[in-house]
N, C-alpha and C positions, 0 to 999 in steps of 0.2 A: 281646454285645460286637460279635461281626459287624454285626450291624443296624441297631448303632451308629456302626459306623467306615463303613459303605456310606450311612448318613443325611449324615452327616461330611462322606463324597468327591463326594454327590451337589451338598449345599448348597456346596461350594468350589468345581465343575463351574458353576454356575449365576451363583456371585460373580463368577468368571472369567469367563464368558461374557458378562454385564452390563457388567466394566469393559472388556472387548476392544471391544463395543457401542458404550460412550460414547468411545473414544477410536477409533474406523475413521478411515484417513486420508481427507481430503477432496483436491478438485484442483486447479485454479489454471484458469481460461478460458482463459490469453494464447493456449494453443495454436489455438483457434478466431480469435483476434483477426487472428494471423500469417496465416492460411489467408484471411481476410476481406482483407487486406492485400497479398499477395503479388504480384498483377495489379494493384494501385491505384498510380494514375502521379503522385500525388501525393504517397504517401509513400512513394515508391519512390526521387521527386528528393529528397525533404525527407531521406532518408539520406544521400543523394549528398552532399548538402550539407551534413552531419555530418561524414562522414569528410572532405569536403575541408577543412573549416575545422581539421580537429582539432589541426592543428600550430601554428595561427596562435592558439590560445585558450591566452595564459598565465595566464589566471586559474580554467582550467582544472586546471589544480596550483596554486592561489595559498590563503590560507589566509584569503580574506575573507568572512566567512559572508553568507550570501543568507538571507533570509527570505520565505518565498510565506507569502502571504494565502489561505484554504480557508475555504470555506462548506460545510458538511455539508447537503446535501436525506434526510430521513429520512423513504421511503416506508413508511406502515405497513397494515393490516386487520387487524389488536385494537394492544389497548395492549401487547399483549407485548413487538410490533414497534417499537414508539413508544417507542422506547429514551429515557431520561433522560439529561439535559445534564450531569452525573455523568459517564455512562458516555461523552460523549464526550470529554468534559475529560482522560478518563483515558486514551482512543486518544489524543490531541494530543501529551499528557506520555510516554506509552510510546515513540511515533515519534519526538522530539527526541531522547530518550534512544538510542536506535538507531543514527538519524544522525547524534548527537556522539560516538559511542562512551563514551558515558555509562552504560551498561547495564553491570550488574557482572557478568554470568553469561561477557563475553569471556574468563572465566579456561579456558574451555572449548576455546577453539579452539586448534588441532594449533600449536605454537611456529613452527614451516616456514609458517606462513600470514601473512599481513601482515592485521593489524585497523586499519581509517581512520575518523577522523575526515572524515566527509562534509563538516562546514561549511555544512552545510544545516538550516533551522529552517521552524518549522512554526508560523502565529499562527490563529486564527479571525479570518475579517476583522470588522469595525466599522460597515464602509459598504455600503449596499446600492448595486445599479447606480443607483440614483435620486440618491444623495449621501447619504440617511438612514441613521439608526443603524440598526443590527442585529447583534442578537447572531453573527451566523454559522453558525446554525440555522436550517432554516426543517422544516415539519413536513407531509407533506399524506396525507390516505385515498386508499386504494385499495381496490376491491373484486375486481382482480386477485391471484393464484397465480402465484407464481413468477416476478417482473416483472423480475428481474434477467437468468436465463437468457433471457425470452422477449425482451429490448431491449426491454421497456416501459417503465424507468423514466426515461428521457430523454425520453419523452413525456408522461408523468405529472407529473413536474418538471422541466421544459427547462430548460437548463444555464443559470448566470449570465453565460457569456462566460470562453472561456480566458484571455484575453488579461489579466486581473483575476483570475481566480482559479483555483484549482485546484478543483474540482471532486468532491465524493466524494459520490455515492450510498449509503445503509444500505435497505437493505430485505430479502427475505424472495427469496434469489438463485433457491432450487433444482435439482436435479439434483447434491448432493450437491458445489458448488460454491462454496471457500469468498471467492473475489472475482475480478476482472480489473482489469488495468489497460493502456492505449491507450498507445502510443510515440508521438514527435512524428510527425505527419503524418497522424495520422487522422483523422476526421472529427469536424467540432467540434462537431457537438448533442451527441455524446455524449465527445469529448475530456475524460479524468479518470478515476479509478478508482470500480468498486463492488463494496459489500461486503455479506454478506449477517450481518443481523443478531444472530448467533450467535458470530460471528467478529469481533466490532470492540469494541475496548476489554479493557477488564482488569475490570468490577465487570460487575453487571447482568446482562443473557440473556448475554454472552460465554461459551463454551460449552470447558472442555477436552477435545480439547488444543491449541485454538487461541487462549487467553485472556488472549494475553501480547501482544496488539497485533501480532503481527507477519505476520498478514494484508494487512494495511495497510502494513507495513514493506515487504512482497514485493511488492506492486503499484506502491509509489511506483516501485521499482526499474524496472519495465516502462515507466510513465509516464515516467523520465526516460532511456530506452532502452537499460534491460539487459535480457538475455538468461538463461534459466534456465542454471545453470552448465552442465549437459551439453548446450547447443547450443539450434539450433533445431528441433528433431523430438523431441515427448513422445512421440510414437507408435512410432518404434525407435530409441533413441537409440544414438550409437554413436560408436569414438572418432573417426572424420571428421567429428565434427562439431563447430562450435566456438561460444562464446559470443563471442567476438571481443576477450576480454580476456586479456592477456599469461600474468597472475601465478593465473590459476584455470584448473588444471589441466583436459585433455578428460576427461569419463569417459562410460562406456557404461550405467550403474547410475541409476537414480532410487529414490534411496532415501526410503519416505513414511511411516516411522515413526525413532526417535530408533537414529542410529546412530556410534558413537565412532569408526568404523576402515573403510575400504575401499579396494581396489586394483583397478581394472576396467579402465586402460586404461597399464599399465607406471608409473605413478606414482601416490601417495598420493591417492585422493578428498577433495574438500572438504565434509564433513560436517555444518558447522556453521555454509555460509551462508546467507543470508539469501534467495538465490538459489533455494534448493533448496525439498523438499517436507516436510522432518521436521518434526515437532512443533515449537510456538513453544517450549518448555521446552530444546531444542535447537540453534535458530539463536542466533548470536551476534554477525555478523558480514559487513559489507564490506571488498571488498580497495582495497588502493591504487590498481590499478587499475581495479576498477570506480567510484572516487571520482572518478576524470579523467573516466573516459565519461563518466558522470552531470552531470558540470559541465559538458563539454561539451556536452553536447545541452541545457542547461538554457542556456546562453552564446550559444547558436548558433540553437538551435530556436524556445527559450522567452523571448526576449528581453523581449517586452512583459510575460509574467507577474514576470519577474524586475525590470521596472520598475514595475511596477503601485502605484494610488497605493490601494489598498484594503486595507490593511496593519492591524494591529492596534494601533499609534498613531494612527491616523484620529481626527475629531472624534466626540464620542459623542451629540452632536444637531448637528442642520445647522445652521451658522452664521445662515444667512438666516431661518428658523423660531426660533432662539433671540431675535433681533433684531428681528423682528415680534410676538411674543408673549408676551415677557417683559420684567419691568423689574426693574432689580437695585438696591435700596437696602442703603446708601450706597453711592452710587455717584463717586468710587470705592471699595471694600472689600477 
């Protein structure tokens, strides 16, 4: 019986140890991004000129949904990487849900927290920069390791142009990295987020516990220039430090697995945002306050992508090519 119950503890010892394995938490770049950032005088002004405008942007609380147009480049080295248009359809469908406060897991977050309806939508565009169709995929090899951490992958697939599109990289990040994404003012070959392809989408390689899209969720947040909730410093976070939004409290804690409750800085932690590092099974949510920033810097920074004509109602062949090499009987029909 001993030999049995020690077979027992040893085989639970081992179960335990395999699912702690599959769910280690991973990290988020932006900290490296900020660092790359913080001497650049470009988007040093391009903040400037966030907060200056921030009062004058009433559509910045206005409740008119904007929809950006995103093209996925998925860098791959096997088919593993070469994720299926599946699994992106199902990142697309996960982030709206996010952003509309469509996700039913909000039953989760602390009542004392305000949950928003961003008013932001997400299309795969239609038109390639040439006026052609395309799906909003494009696919290419690499026989690069780790092309995300290394900034290869904007070399590997140069961007389509911010100003048209938003931008998301899938590839194969490394370093234990589970994506980045750039604030207004960075530099536009690689202006957009990337994600490593374990992390993106809800079917397919997406990998728990990160399988709920909201890798993707947390980067848009960066791209449209918020701040991890406990500020800007992963490295000691602490309560002087702020994200720069009202209604999300300072804290000293970075919490990177799934945590209901914490107090690190005289008030309640935000446990549950979208913001933070917990498990996707955990986030649930933007504040009403980070809904504003977000508009505003989308209002203010990202003017042209918010008017971009590369949208997901585009024509689904170019007019001129339908007209040169088709004839339609009866015509008219």
């Amino acid at each position: 019986m001993r030999l049995i119950n020690w077979i027992i503890g040893i085989l639970f010892f081992f179960h335990s140890s395999l699912l702690l394995s599959q769910e280690a938490p991973k990290r988020c770049g932006f900290q490296e991004v900020l660092q790359s950032l913080e001497s650049d005088s470009s988007y040093l002004a391009e903040q400037i000129r966030i907060k200056k405008n921030a009062t004058n942007r009433v559509q910045a609380k206005s409740d008119t949904i904007i929809t950006i147009p995103v093209v996925v480049h998925v860098i791959y080295k096997n088919q593993t990487e070469n994720i299926s248009d599946a699994q992106i359809y199902s990142q697309i469908e996960a982030l709206n849900k996010d952003m509309r406060k469509l996700n039913a897991d909000t039953t989760i977050v602390n009542n004392q927290f305000s949950k928003a309806d961003v008013k932001i939508e997400f299309c795969l565009t239609k038109t390639n920069p040439d006026g052609t169709y395309t799906s909003g995929i494009t696919r290419t090899y690499t026989d690069i390791d780790n092309v995300g951490y290394n900034e290869q992958y904007f070399m590997i697939k140069p961007s389509w142009g911010r100003d048209d599109y938003l931008n998301i990289w899938v590839c194969d990040y490394g370093n234990n990295v589970a994506g980045r994404g750039y604030p207004p003012g960075s530099l536009a070959d690689r202006d957009g987020i990337v994600i490593d392809y374990t992390n993106f989408g809800t079917i397919g390689t997406a990998a728990s516990p990160y399988n709920l899209g909201r890798t993707v969720t947390h980067e848009i947040g960066h791209f449209l220039n918020l701040f991890h909730i406990w500020g800007q410093n992963d490295l000691t976070p602490n309560c002087g430090s702020d994200d720069e939004v009202l209604d999300t409290p300072n804290q000293s804690t970075i919490y990177t697995r799934c945590q209901s409750f914490g107090n690190s800085c005289g008030s309640d932690d935000m446990t549950t945002n979208y913001l933070g590092y917990v498990f996707d099974r955990c986030m649930a949510n933007f504040t009403q306050g980070q809904k504003t920033r977000m508009r505003n810097a989308l209002l203010t920074s990202r003017t042209a992508l918010v008017n971009s004509n590369k949208g997901c109602n585009a024509l689904a062949i170019n007019e001129a090519s339908l007209s040169s090499n088709y004839t339609i009987f009866p015509n008219p029909n």
